[in-house]
C-alpha positions in Angstrom: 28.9 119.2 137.4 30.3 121.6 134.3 33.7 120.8 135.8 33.3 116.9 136.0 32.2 117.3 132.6 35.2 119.6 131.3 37.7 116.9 132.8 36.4 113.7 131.5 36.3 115.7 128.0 40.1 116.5 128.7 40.6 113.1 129.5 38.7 111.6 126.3 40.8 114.3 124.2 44.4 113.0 126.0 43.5 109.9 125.7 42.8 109.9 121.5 45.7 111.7 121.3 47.7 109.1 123.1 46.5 106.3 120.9 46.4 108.0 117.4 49.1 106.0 115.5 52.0 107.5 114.0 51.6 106.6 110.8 54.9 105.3 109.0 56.8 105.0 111.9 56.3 101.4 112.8 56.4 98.2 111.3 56.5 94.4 112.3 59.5 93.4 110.1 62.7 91.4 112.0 65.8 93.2 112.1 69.3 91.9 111.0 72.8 94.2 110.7 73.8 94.0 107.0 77.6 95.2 106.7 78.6 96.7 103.3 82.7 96.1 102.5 83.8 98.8 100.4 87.0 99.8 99.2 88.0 98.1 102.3 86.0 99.9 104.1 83.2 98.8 106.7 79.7 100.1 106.7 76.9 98.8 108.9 73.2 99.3 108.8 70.2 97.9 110.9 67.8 97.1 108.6 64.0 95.9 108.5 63.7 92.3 106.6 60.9 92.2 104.1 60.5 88.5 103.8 57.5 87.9 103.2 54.8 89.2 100.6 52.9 91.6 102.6 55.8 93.3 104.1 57.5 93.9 100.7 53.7 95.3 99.4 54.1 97.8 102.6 58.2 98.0 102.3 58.4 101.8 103.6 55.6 103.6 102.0 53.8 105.7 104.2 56.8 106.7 105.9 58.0 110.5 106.0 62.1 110.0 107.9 64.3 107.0 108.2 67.6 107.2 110.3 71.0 107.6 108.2 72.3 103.7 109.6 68.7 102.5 108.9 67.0 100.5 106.1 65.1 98.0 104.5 66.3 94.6 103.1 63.7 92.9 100.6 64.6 89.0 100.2 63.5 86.9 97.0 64.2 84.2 99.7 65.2 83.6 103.2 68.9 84.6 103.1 71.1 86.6 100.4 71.2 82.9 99.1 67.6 82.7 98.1 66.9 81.9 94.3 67.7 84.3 91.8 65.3 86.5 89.8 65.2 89.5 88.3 63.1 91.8 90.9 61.0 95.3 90.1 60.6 98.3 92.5 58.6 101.3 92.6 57.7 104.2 95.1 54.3 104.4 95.1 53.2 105.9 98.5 57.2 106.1 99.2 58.1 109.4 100.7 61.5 109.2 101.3 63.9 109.3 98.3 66.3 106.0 98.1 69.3 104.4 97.0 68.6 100.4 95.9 71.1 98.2 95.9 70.3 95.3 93.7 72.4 92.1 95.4 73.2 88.8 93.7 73.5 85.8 95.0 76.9 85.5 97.2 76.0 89.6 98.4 77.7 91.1 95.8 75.9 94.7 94.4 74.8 93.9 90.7 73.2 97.9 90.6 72.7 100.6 92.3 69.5 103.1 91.6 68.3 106.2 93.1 64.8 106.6 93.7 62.3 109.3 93.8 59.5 109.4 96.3 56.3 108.9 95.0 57.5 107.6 91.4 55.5 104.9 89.7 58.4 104.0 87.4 59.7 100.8 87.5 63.1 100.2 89.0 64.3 97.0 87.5 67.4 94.5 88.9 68.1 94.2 84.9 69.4 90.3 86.1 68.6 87.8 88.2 69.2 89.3 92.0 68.4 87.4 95.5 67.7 90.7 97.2 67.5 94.6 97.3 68.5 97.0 99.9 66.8 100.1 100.6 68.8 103.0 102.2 68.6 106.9 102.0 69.3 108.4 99.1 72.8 109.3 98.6 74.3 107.0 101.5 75.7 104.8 98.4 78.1 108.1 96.7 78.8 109.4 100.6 80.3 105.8 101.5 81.9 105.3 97.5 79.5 101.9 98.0 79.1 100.8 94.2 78.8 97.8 91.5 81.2 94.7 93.0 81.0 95.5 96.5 79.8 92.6 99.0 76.7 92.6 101.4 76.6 90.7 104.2 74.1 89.5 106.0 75.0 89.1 110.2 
């Protein structure tokens, strides 16, 4: 009897385990490829799309790692040819540190800002933008991606 009751604790324990979420990790946002041209030079990234209002509250806050070719694209509209507007960003709850590429309409970068986790500073577009695209920190100076270059959209 002490053993039936051991096993079916065991069991219980595994099976919490097992369906503990990892937090951060996970999210229900499409993904598109977004290609970068820079200096003639390619760079693609799979990237979640925030298109709708409670993904770009969540965006990637919780989060503690995202892979070097991953990111997150927040879209004013539908497509990088959504209406213009000038667009804030923080980090509240954001863990990992990020470059933001502000893009106007057309997918040309109007800034570029680095981002520290967990800041409640505002990050502002500074001009009407259709979209912002969330990478690692740093991925923008390693690739020489800057102000003028075009994002697309595949």
């Amino acid at each position: 009897m002490v053993f039936m009751a051991k096993l079916l604790l065991n069991v219980t324990v595994i099976i919490l385990i097992i369906s503990i979420p990892v937090t951060g990790h996970t999210s229900d946002a499409a993904t598109k490829t977004i290609q970068i041209l820079s200096n003639n030079h390619k760079h693609e990234f799979i990237v979640e799309v925030a298109d709708t209002l409670k993904k770009q509250e969540i965006g990637l806050s919780k989060r503690d790692y995202m892979a070097p070719n991953k990111g997150m694209l927040f879209l004013s509209g539908k497509t990088l040819s959504g209406k213009p507007r000038i667009i804030d960003m923080w980090m509240k709850d954001t863990y990992i540190p990020l470059d933001m590429i502000f893009i106007k309409p057309g997918g040309q970068i109007a800034k570029i800002a680095t981002a520290t986790p967990e800041s409640l500073e505002t990050i502002t577009s500074g001009q009407p933008v259709v979209a912002v695209l969330e990478l690692n920190a740093g991925i923008c100076k390693k690739l020489d991606i800057s102000v003028g270059d075009k994002v697309f959209l595949k």
